[in-house]
N, C-alpha and C positions, 0 to 999 in steps of 0.2 A: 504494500500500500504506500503511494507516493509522501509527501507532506500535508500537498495539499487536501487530501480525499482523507490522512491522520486526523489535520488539526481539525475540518468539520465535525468527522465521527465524535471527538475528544470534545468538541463543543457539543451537539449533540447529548455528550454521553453529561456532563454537567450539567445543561439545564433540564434535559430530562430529568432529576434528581430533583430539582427544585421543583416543577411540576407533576412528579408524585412521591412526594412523601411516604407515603404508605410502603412504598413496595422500594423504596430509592436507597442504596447503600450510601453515605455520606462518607465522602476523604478520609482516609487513614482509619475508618471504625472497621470494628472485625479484621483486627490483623492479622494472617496467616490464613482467612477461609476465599478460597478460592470464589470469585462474584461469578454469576452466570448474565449474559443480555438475550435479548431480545434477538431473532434472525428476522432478515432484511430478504429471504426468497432471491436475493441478488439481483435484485430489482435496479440499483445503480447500474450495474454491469449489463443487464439484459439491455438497459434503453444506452448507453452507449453501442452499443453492436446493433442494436437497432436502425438507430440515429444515423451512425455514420454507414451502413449500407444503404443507408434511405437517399440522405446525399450525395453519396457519390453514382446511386442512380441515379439523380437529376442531375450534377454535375461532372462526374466525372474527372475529380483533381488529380491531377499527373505531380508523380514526386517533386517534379521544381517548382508548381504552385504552392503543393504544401509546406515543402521549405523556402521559400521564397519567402512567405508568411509568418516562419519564426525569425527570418533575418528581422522583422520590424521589432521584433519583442527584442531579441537577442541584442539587437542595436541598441534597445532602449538602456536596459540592463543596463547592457556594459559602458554607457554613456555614463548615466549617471553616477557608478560605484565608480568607474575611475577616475570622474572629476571632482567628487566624494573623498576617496583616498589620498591621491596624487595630486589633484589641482589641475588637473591637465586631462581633455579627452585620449580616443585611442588614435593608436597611428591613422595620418591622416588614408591610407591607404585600404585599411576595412574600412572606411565609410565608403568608399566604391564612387565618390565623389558627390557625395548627400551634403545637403546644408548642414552648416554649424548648428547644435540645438541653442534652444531658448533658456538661460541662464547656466549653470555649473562655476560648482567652486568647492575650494576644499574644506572639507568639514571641519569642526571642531570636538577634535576626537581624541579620549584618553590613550594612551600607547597600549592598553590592551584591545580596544575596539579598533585601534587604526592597526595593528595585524592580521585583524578580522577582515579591516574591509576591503587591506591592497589583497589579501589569496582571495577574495568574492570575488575584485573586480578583474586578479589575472585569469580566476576563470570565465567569468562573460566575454572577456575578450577573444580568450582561447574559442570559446561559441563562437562566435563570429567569425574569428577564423575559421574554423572548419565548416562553417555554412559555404563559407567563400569556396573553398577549395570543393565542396561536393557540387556546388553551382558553376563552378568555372565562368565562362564567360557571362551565363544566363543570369548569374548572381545581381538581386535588385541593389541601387543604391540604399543606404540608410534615410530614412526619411527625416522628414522636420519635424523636430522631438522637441518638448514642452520637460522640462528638469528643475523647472521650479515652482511656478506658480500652479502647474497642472495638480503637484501633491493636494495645495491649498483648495483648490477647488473638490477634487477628492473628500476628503476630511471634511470640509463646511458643509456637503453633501451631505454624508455619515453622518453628521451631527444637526441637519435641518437647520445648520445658523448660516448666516452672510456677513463675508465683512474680519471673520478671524484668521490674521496671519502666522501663517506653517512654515517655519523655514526646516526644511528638512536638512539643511548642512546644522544648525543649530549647536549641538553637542550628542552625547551618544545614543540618549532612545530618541530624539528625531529623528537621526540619521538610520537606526536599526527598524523603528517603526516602518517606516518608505521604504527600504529597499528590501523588508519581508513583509511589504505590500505587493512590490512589483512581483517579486519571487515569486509569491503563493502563486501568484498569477499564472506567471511565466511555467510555473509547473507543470499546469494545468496544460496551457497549449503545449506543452515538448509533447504529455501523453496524448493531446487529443491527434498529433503529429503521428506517434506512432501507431495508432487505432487506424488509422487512417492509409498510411503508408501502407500497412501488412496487407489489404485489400489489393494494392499495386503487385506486391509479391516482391520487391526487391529489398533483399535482409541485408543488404550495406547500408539501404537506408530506415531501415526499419532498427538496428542497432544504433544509429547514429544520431536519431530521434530519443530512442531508447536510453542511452547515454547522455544526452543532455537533461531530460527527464529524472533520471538519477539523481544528476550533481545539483541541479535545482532543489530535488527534496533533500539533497542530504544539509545545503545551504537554509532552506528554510526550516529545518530543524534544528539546526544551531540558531539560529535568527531566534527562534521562538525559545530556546534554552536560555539565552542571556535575556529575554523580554520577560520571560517566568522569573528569573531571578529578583527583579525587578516591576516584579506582577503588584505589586501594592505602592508605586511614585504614585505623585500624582504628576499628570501631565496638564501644567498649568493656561496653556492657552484653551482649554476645555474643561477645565478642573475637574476631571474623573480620572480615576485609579489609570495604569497600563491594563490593566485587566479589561477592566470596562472599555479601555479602546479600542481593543480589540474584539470584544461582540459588537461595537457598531463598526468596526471594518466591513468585519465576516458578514453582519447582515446586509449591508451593502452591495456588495459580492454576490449577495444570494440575490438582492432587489434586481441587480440587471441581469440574472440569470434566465428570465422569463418564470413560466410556470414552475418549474423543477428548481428548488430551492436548499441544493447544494450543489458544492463543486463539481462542474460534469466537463468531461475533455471534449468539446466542442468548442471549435475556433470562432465560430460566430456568438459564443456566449465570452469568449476572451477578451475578441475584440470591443464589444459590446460594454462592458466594464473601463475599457481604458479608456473609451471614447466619451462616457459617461451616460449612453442611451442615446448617441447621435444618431440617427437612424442612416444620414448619406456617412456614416464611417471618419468623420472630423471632427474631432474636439480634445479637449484635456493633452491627452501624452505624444495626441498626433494629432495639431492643428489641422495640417494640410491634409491628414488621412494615414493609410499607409500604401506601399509601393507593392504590385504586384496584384497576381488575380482578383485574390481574394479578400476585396474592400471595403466590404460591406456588411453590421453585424445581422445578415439575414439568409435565411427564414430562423430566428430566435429559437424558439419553440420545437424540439424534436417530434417527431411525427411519428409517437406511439400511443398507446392505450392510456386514456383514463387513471383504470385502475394501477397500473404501474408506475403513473406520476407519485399516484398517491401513497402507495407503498415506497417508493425512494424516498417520498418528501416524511414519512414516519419516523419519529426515535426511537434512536437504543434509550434501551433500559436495565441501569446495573441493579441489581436485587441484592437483598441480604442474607439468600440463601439458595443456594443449587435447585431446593425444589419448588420454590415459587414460580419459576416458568421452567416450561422445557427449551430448550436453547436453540434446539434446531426447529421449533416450529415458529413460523410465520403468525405474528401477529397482526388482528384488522388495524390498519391503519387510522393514527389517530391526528394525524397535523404532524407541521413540523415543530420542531420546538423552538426553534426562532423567529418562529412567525409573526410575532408581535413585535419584535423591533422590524421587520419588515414590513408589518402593514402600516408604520408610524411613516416610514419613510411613502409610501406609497399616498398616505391620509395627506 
């Protein structure tokens, strides 16, 4: 399980907790008995395999569209972590001769977070590089990428206010916050890359999807390691805990996800998110759009059953004892459990 599909589950598995009392194991109580949850019928999984054969019946993406489409993510990335770390974008030669982005600067970051973020940003770079080289000549420019105010826009979103300034170079959970924003993201499209690719049949690029997919979640689980350390700041341009900013991330995330309300590797729900719900594909991280096929966050919405929205969109549930539920059977779905910071954003 990638980071990104962890940290939903992991949210998921909390607020269900708070949502039922009754049956919900509370942190660290019953030390040593093993919890049992709730099965999910693998309803995420179904409607991915779904999804993505339903698409590419209609469209038909050949490997250089699909990677063509993480050069904008992978550009973005590594834009910003390494004018983050370094102060300085990447060689001018992976931008493939794209515009300069919109702000970057180097963070203010303690000497344990700035060893953090130059190995993030050598590998986003190393991403880009190796897009280039699987793309060869086809390889899109980097587009015109948004690395500063776009965060702010983000976040005043998530938080339903106007008007409150984000500097994400700030100090170290600004900086850690935004770029295990972008990450979780970015995870999401390497897998929904690789779902995708496997349909093609060529496993150079089905590994190499697969491979960036990795180092994505294994960065966004450090990201969210030193944010848990640090799960109780208060983040004073919002004055709510790191905890609490991150359920109104994650609900966010879910808000432009359309009806399926977690993390699902579909590139039109990726882009959809960084764009902020732009429907022609421009806004937030990618003023101008992005470069290549596929520029548009549409058709939203995967083109499955009902009932299997509603069972993905269902929580786990940790219990206080093995025999309160059976683990492998499928519960009727009951909502999501973040649905109310969803429907607030939506209200």
């Amino acid at each position: 399980m990638h980071a990104a599909t962890l940290a939903a589950a992991t949210a998921a598995l909390c607020l269900a907790a708070l949502a039922a009392p009754a049956l919900a194991q509370p942190p660290g109580s019953n030390p040593g008995l093993p919890p049992s949850a709730t099965a999910t019928g693998l309803a995420p999984q179904k409607i991915t395999d779904m999804a993505v054969r339903d698409l590419q019946a209609q469209f038909n993406y050949s490997d250089k569209d699909l990677l063509s489409f993480l050069m904008n993510t992978e550009c973005l990335d590594a834009t910003f972590d390494s004018w983050a770390a370094f102060g300085s974008g990447m060689d001018p030669a992976l931008f493939g001769g794209g515009p300069a982005p919109i702000g970057g600067r180097k963070a203010g970051l303690s000497p344990e977070i700035q060893v953090w973020a130059e190995e993030v940003a050598r590998d986003e770079i190393g991403h880009v590089r190796i897009l280039r080289e699987a793309l060869g000549a086809d390889a899109p420019a980097c587009p015109l990428m948004d690395i500063d105010k776009a965060f702010e826009k983000f976040f005043n979103t998530a938080f339903n206010t106007t008007g409150v300034v984000w500097d994400p170079y700030k100090n170290d959970v600004n900086f850690v916050l935004s770029t295990f924003m972008l990450e979780e993201i970015g995870a999401t499209g390497d897998q929904g890359v690789t779902a995708f690719a496997a349909t093609n049949g060529n496993i150079t690029n089905v590994a190499l999807a697969g491979g960036l997919s990795g180092s994505a979640g294994y960065q966004s689980a450090a990201d969210r390691y030193i944010l848990w350390t640090r799960r109780d700041e208060i983040v004073p341009e919002f004055n709510v805990t790191v905890a609490q900013f991150l359920d109104k991330m994650s609900a966010l995330r879910q808000f432009y996800t359309g009806k399926l309300h977690i993390d699902q590797p579909l590139l039109m729900e990726v882009l959809n998110i960084l764009v902020g719900g732009s429907t022609d594909g421009k806004g937030w991280f990618f003023p101008d759009g992005v470069n290549g096929r596929i520029k548009e966050p549409v058709p939203l919405n995967p083109n499955v059953p009902e009932e299997l929205l509603a069972q993905a969109n269902a929580p786990y549930t940790i219990v206080a004892s093995q025999g309160q539920v059976t683990p492998l059977t499928v519960q009727p779905p009951s909502g999501n459990a973040t649905e109310m910071l969803v429907s607030q954003l939506a209200g």
